[in-house]
Structures are given as C-alpha cells and as structure tokens.
C-alpha positions, -999 to 999 in steps of 0.1 A, spaced: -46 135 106 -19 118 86 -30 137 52 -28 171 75 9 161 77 14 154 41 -1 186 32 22 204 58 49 188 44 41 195 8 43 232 18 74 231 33 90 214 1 69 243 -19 84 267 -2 118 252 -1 113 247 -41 105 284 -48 137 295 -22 159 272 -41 142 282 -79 148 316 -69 179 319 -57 191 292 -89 172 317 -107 198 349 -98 226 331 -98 219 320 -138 212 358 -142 247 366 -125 267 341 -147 256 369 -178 252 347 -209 227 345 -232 223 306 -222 222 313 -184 197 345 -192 167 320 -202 173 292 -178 168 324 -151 138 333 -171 125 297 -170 132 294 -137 112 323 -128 82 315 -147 81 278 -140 81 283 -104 50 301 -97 29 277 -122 41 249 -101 30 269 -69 -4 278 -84 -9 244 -94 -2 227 -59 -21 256 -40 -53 246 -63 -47 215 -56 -46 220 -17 -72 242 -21 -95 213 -35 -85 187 -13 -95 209 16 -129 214 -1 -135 183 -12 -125 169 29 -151 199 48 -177 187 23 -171 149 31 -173 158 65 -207 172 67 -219 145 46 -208 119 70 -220 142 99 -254 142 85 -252 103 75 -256 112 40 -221 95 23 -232 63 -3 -234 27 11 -205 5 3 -216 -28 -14 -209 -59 8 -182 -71 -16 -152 -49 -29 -120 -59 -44 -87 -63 -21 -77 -27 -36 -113 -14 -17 -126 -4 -54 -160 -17 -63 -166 -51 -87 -172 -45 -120 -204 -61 -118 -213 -32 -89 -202 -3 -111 -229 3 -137 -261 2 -114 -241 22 -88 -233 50 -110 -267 48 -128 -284 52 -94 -263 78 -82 -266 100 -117 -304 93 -118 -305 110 -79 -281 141 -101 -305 146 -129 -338 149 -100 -316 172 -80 -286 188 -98 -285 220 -75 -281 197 -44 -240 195 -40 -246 161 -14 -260 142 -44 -232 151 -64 -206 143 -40 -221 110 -32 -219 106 -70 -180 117 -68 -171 93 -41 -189 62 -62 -168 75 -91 -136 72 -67 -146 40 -56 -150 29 -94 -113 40 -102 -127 66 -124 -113 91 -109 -113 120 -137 -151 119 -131 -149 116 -97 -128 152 -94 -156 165 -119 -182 158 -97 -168 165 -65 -156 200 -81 -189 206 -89 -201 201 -54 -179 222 -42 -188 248 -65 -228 245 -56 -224 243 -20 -200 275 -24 -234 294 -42 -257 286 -16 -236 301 12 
C-alpha cells in the first residue's frame, strides 16, 4: 500500500512540475528576448520528456507488481536462501548457482514470462539490477503476447 502512495504522490509532483514548467515557460516567452525565447523553448520540450519518462516508469512498476502478484498467487516466486546479508541481498557465494539455475530454467522455457521473472527477482536480489529490469521487462512483454 505504501508504494501506492508514493506513486500518488509522484503524480501529484508531475503534475505540479508540468503546471509550474508551463506557466515558467510563458512567462520566459513574455519577457521577449532572445535569451528568455530558448529557456521557454527548453522548458517546453524538457517537460514532456520528463513526463514520458516517469509515466514509463509507472507504467513498469505496475507491470512488474500484477506480474509478482500472480506469481506469488500461484506459489511460483524463487526460494530465498536461508542466509542473506543485513541489506536482504544474497551472499556472494549464493549468486552464481542461483543465477545459473534460474537462466538454465530460461534457456528450457524462454516463452514462459514466470521463469523469467523468477530470473528478474534473483537478479534484484543479487544487486544487479540492470539485469533484473531486463528480465522482468521481458516478462512483461511475453505475458503481454499471450493475452
């Protein structure tokens, strides 16, 4: 529930960003100079790529949660090892067959989107999270073609 909130919030400051970029935006256009001409320009073209970015953003975090949902529904999310570290990553020593196991169940199946989510969450839990979002996006994406 709490991340619901942070996304709520994040759209209010969106919104409040754009309102405020826009209206910064005709005031620079008022002023008339050359100088206050671009920063209006900027202003309006800067704006929307933030927006786009945060919305894809929020748009993958809402994937990424429906698709960790069923997977825990079902009872299909990875087995945590008995030992992490404080920060709830996985040893080092726990990493390599973990990911190797996980990427081996890929490579049988790599039209099933559960196996590579399973194999995003392990990549979370590993810190390597770059990997982790590739996965996870390509979960998303698979489980999107077979509806």
């Amino acid at each position: 529930m709490t991340s619901r909130v942070g996304v709520s919030v994040m759209g209010g400051a969106l919104l409040l960003y754009i309102l405020a970029t826009v209206w910064l935006a005709v005031m620079f256009f008022a002023v008339g100079t050359p100088v206050s001409i671009g920063m209006g320009i900027a202003l309006i073209v800067l704006a929307p790529i933030g927006a786009w970015a945060l919305i894809r953003e929020l748009l993958f975090g809402f994937a990424a949660d429906r698709l960790g949902r069923t997977l825990d529904a079902e009872g299909g999310m990875p087995e945590a090892p008995d030992e992490l570290m404080p920060s709830g990553r996985l040893r080092r020593e726990d990493v390599e067959p973990l990911v190797a196991q996980y990427s081996e169940a890929v490579d049988a199946a790599p039209q099933d989107w559960r196996r590579h989510y399973r194999l995003g969450v392990v990549f979370d839990a590993a810190g390597q999270r770059k990997d982790a979002r590739a996965s996870i996006r390509e979960a998303i994406r698979l489980s999107r073609a077979r509806a």
